[in-house]
TISE-313255 format. One record per residue (C-alpha): x, y, z; residue in three letters. Coordinates in steps of 0.5 Angstrom, whole numbers, plus 2048, in hexadecimal, padded with zeros to 3 digits. Example, Ala and Ser with C-alpha at 12.3 -4.5 7.8 and 13.67 -1.06 7.14 Angstrom:
! TISE-313255
8197F7810ALA81B7FE80ESER
! end
This chain:
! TISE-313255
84A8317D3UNK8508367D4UNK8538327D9UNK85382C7D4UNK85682F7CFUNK85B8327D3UNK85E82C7D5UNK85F82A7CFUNK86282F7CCUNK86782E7D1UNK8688287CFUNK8698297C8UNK86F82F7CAUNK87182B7D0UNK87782A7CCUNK8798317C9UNK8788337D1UNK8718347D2UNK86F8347D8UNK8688377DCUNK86683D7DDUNK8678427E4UNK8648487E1UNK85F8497DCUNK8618487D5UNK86384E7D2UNK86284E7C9UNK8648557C9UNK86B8577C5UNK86D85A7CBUNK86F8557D0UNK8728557D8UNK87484F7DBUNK87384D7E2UNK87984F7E7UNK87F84A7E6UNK87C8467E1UNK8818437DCUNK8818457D6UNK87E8427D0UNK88083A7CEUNK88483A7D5UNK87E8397DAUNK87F8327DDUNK87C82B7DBUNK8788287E0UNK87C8227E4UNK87A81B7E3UNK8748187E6UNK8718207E6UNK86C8237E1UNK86B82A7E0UNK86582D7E3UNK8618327E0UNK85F8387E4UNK85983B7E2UNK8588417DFUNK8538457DCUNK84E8437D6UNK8528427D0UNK84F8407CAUNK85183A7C7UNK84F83B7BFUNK8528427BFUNK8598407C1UNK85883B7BCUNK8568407B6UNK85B8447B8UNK8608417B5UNK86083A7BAUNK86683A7BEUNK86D83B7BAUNK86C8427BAUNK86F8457C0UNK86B84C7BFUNK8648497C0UNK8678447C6UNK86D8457CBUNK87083F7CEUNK8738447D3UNK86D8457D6UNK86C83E7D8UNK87083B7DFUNK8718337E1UNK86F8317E7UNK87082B7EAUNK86C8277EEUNK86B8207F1UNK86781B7ECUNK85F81A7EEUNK85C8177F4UNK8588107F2UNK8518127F5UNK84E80E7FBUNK84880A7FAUNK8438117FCUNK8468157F8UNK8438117F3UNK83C80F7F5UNK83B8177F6UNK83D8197F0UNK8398137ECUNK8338167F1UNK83581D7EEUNK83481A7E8UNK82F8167E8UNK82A81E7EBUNK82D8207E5UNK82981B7E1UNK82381D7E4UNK8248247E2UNK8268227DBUNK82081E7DBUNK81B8237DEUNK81D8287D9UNK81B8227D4UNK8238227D2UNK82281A7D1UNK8298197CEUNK82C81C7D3UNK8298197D8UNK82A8127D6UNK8338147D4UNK8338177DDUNK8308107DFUNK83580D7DBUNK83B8117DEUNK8388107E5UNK8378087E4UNK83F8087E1UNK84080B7E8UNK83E8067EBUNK8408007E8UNK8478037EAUNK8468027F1UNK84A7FC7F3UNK8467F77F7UNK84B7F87FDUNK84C7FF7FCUNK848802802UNK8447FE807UNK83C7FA806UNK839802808UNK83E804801UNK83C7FD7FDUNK8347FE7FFUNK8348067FDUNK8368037F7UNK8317FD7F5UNK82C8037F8UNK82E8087F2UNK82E8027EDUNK8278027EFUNK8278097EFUNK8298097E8UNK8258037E5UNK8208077E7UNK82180D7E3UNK82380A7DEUNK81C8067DDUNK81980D7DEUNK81C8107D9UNK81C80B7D3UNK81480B7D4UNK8148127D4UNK8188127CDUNK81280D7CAUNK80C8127CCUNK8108197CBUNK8118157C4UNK8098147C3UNK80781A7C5UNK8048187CBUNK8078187D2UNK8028157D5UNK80180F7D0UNK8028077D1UNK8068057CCUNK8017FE7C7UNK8077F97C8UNK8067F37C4UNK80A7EE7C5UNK8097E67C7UNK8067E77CEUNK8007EC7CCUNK7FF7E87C5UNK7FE7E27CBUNK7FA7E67CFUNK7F67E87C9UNK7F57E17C6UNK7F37DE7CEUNK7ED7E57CDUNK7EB7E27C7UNK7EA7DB7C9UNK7E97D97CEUNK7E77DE7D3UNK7E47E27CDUNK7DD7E27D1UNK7E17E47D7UNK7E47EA7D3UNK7DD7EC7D0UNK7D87EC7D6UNK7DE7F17DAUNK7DE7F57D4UNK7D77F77D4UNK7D77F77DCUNK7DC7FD7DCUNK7D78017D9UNK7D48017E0UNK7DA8057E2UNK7DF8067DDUNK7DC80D7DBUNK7DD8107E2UNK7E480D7E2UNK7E68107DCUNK7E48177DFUNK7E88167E5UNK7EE8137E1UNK7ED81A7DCUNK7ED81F7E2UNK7F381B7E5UNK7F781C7DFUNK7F88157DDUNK7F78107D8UNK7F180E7D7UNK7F28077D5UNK7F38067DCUNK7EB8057DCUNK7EC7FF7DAUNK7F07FC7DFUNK7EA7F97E3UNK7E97F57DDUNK7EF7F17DFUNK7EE7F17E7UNK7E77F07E8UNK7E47EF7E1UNK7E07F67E4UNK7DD7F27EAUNK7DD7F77EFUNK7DC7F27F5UNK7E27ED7F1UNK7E67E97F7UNK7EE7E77F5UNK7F17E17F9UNK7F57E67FBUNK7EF7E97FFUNK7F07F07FAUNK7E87F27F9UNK7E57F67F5UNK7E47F97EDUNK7EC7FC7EFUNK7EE7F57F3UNK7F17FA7F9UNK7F37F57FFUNK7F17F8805UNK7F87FB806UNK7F97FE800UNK7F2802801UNK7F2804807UNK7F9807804UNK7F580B800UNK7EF80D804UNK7EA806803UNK7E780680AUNK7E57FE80CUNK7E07FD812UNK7DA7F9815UNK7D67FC810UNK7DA7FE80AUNK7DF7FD805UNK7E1802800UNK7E57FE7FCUNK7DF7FC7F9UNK7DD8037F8UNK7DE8057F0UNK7DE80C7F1UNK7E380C7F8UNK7E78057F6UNK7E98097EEUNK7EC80F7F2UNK7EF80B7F6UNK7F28077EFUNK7F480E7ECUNK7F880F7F2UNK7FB8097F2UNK7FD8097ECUNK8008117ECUNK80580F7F2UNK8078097EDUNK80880D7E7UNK80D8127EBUNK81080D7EDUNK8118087E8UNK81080C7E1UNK80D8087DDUNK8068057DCUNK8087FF7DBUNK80D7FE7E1UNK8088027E5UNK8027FD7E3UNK8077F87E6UNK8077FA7ECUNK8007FB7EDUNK7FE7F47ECUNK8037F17F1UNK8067F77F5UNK80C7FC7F3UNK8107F97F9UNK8107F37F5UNK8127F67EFUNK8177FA7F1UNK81A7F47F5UNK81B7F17EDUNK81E7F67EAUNK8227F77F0UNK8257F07EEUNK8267F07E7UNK82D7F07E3UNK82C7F47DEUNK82F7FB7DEUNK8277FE7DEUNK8207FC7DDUNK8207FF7D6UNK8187FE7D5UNK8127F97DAUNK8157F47D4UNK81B7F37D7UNK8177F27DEUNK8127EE7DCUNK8167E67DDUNK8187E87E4UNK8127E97E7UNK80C7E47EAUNK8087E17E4UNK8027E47E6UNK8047EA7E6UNK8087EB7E0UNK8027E87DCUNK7FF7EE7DFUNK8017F37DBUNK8007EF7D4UNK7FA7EE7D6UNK7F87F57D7UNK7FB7F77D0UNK7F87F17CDUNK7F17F47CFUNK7F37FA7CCUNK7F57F87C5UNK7EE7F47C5UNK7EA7F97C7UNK7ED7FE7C3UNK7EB7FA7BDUNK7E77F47BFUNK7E57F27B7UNK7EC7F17B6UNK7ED7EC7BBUNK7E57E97BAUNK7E27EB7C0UNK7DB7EF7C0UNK7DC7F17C7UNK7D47F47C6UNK7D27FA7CAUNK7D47FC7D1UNK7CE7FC7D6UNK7CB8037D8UNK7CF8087DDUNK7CC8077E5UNK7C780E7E6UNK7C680F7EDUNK7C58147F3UNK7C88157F9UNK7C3816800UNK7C7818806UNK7C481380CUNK7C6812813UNK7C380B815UNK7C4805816UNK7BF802810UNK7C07FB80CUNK7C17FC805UNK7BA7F6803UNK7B67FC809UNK7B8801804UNK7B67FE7FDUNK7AF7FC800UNK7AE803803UNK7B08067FCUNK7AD8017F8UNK7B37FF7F3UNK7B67F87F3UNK7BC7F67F8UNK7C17F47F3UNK7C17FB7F1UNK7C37FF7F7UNK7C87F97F9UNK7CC7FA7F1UNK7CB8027F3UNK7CE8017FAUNK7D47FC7F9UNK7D77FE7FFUNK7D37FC804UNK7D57F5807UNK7CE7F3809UNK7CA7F8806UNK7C97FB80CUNK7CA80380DUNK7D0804813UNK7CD80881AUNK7D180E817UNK7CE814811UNK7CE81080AUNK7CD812804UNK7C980C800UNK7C880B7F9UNK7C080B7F6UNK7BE80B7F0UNK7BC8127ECUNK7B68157EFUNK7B68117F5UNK7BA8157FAUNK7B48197FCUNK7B18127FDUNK7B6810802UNK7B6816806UNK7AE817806UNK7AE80F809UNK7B580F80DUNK7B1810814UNK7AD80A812UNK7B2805810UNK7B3801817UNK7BB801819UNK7BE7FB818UNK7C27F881EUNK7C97F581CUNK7C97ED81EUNK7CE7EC824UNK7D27E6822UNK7D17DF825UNK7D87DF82AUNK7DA7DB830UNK7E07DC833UNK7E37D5835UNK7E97D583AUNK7ED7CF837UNK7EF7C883CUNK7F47C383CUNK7F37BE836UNK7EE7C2832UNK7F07C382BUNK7EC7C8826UNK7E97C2823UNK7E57C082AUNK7E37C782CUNK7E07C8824UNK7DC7C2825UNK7DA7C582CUNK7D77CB82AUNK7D57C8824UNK7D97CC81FUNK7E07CA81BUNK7E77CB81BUNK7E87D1816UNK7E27D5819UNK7E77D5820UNK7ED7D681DUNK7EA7DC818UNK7E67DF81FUNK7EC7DF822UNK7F17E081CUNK7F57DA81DUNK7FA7D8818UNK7FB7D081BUNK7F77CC820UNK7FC7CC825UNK7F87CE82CUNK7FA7CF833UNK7F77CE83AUNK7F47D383EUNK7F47D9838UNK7ED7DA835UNK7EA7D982FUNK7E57DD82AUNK7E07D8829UNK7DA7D9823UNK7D37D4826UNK7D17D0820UNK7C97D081FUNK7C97C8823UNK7CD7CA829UNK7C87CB82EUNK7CA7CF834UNK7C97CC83BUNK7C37D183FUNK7C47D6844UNK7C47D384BUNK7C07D7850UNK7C37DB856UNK7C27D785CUNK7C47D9862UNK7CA7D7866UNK7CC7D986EUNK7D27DD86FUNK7D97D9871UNK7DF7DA874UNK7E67DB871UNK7ED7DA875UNK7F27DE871UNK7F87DB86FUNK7FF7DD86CUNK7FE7DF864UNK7F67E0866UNK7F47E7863UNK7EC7EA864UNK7EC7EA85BUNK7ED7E285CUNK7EA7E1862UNK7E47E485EUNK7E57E0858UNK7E47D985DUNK7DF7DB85FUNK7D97DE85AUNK7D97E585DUNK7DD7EB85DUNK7E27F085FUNK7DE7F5862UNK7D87F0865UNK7DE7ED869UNK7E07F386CUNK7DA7F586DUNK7D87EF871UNK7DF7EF875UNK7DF7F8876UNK7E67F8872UNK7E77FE86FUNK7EE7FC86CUNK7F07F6869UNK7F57F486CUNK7F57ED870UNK7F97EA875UNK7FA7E2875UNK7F57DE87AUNK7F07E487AUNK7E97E187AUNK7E57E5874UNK7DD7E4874UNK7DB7E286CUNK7D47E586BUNK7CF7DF866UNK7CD7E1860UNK7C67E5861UNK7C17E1860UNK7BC7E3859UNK7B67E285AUNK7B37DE853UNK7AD7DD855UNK7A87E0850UNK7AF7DE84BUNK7AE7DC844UNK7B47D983FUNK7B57DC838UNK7B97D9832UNK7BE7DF831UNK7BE7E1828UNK7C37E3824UNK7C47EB825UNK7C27EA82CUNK7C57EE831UNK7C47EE838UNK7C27F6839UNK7BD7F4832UNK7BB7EE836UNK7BA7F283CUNK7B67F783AUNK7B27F1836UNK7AF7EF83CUNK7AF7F6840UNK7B57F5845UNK7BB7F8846UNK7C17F6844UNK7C47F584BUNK7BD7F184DUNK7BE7EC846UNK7C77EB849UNK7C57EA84FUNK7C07E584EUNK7C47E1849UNK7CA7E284DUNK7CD7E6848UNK7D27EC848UNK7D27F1842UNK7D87EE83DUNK7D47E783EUNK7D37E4838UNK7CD7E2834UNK7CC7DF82FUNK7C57DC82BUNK7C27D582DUNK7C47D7835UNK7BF7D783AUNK7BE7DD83FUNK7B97DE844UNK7B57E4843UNK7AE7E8846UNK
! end
């Protein structure tokens, strides 16, 4: 400020010889000039294309010179005090210079904004913004011209950020989502109370199950309790709810998503089915959302279809900013955009279901339930008989669990109150449940076949194959091998019964190696060498090499089993009291052969 006014008090002097201070300013009767300074009035004018520039100077306070009798009276303020000095006119600032100060800015604001100085906030982003509408478009090269599209975005940004915390701050309440009504919710509010009316009631009475225990999370997470209705419009409550997209659950987490924030998937469990865990997931979901855009309603955006995506739109608008999620609302995916009237359509109706005709009726009871910590493998109908409750009941207290089978790991199982006791007094009872092996074989794949010939060999379909192996065309290639589900028709060929063979004699030619050798002949590395006293590998061309036969099995006393789904080779082995070696060798098998239901074995 006192530089300010300074120079403009040169200004208006300028003519009388006012010129910029070298020393301080002196307002005392008793004066000294600088050395050599001329005498008043006769100080020099600045040249033309100079300014006068204003050295600075001690504070001077501005409305004391003014009330002390303004300018004319030269006891207050001596013109004599004051010296010009000449200087080149400003250098235009590069492109840079300019994004730094619009950065400088644009932190300005969002310490204006944390201060709950919202005015100020909003006026340092319109200087920041102003900034960068002067970068011309050849001024600086595409790193210049991308810093500056960066820091638009930046802007837009915040600017959406402030706006929504000027309408809650106004409220009262911070954390609050603003009721819009507009024509997209009155919309989504006439679709509730047509024709999807009983889709709206049976969700609603469905929260009861879980809504309470959402509530308490969201209180202690500090957010919004209207957040609990959110699984109304993803999942209408249903804990085990499958989008197209393949998002699952009452919260509709993809698989990424979930793992992101802390949903485990494997053989035995998805978590995004679990209430409890898939609700802390969300809250953290919608945390991270919120930080980063601002608003509720931009953030609920964003958890339908990803904050990626919204960034992306908002990265393309051409308005100056996104004042509000209205603004936003035209340029995203119509599922999407449907997606937050919709949310707050429900809000309105539920709020005050008369006014719109609807009798919502009462929400079903919260599920009770007890924890018992288990570490066996056990099948949830085991579990139900043994305790005597119904099965339903412990698959709707255990959504998570794929196959309502335990995994081989400690688990914490949900029972019925006063059922845990039970369960552990019962647990050693309960058999162990073997998980069932799929029906694979692995198919090598030959010149001229197509998926659809080696489906109908096995008995199986295209779609099976291509799933099996994560295939996205039907395009196959000769010699690659190909993960084949066995249908219920495909029936196996028998296994053949060793015979026995006499030995051979193999010449060594050019290329010819003992793994190859080996392979042509049924036998293996280490029999060859055996046979031959080899203690290397090493061959040399036309060296004879004795090729032992396959040892003959005795099958006498042999009988034929049909392998059964679950069946492995050492479960098979141990059926029949034989050991696993003994069941290889006379089925001419090795240990990573594969079995699959309908074969034929020979067993003792």
């Amino acid at each position: 400020m006192k530089k300010t006014f300074i120079s403009l008090l040169c200004l208006i002097v300028g003519a009388a010889g006012c010129v910029a201070p070298s020393a301080q300013v002196n307002t005392s009767p008793a004066r000294t000039r600088t050395a050599g300074a001329p005498e008043p009035g006769a100080a020099a004018l600045p040249q033309p294309g100079q300014i006068a520039q204003v050295e600075e100077v001690e504070e001077v306070d501005p409305h004391q010179l003014m009330t002390n009798g303004g300018l004319d009276e030269p006891a207050k303020f001596a013109a004599t005090d004051y010296q010009c000095k000449p200087v080149p006119a400003p250098v235009e600032k590069d492109a840079q210079q300019i994004l730094d100060e619009a950065l400088a800015s644009c932190q300005a604001a969002q310490d204006y904004w944390q201060k709950g100085e919202l005015d100020q906030a909003i006026d340092a982003l319109d200087q920041a913004y102003a900034m960068l509408l002067s970068i011309e478009a050849d001024n600086g090269g595409p790193g210049v011209l991308q810093a500056k599209e960066d820091l638009r975005f930046l802007i837009s940004k915040r600017m959406l950020e402030i706006y929504t915390s000027r309408f809650t701050a106004a409220t009262g309440n911070h954390n609050a989502i603003p009721l819009d009504m507009n024509k997209y919710v009155e919309a989504e509010i006439k679709l509730f109370t047509g024709r999807e009316k009983n889709f709206f009631i049976s969700s609603y009475q469905r929260s009861g199950q879980y809504r309470p225990q959402i509530v308490k999370a969201l209180r202690e997470a500090g957010l919004p309790e209207e957040l609990s209705w959110l699984p109304l419009i993803e999942s209408g409550f249903k804990v085990k709810a499958l989008s197209s997209a393949r998002a699952l659950g009452m919260w509709q987490f993809i698989a990424s998503t979930g793992y992101k924030f802390g949903l485990s998937r494997d053989r035995y469990i998805d978590e995004r089915m679990d209430p409890e865990k898939s609700t802390q997931a969300a809250i953290a979901y919608l945390k991270e959302l919120h930080s980063m855009f601002g608003d509720w309603t931009t953030c609920l955006a964003a958890y339908n279809c990803g904050e990626g995506r919204v960034l992306r739109v908002i990265q393309r608008q051409n308005v100056n900013y996104l004042d509000n999620f209205w603004d936003l609302y035209t340029m995203l995916p119509r599922e999407t955009a449907r997606y937050v009237p919709r949310f707050l359509a429900a809000l309105h109706i539920i709020n005050d279901p008369a006014k719109y005709g609807m009798d919502l009726g009462v929400p079903y009871p919260p599920l009770e339930y007890e924890t018992v910590s288990i570490n066996k493998q056990v099948h949830l109908n085991h579990v139900a008989s043994a305790i005597g409750v119904s099965k339903e009941t412990l698959k709707d207290l255990n959504p998570e669990l794929r196959y309502q089978i335990t995994p081989e790991r400690p688990y914490e199982l949900k029972t019925p109150p006063g059922k845990s006791g039970e369960l552990l007094a019962c647990i050693d009872r309960i058999s162990k449940y073997e998980f069932p092996q799929d029906a694979y074989v692995l198919h090598r794949i030959r010149r001229g076949e197509t998926l659809s010939t080696i489906a109908r060999k096995y008995g199986t379909s295209v779609s099976k194959i291509k799933r099996a192996n994560s295939m996205r065309s039907t395009r196959i290639v000769a010699g690659k091998t190909l993960k084949v589900p066995i249908g219920r028709g495909y029936s196996a060929p028998a296994a053949s019964q060793p015979v026995a063979s006499t030995p051979a004699v193999h010449v060594v030619r050019r290329g010819d190696s003992l793994w190859n050798i080996a392979q042509r002949y049924g036998s293996t590395i280490n029999d060859i060498k055996e046979a031959n006293n080899l203690k290397t590998t090493t061959l040399s061309v036309g060296q004879k090499l004795t090729i032992p036969g396959k040892s003959q099995t005795n099958a006498s006393g042999s009988r034929t089993y049909v392998v059964k789904r679950g069946d492995t080779p050492s479960t098979i082995a141990r059926k029949h009291g034989m050991s696993l070696n003994q069941l290889l060798a006379l089925n001419g098998l090795h240990m990573k052969s594969t079995i699959y239901p309908g074969q034929k074995i020979l067993v003792k």
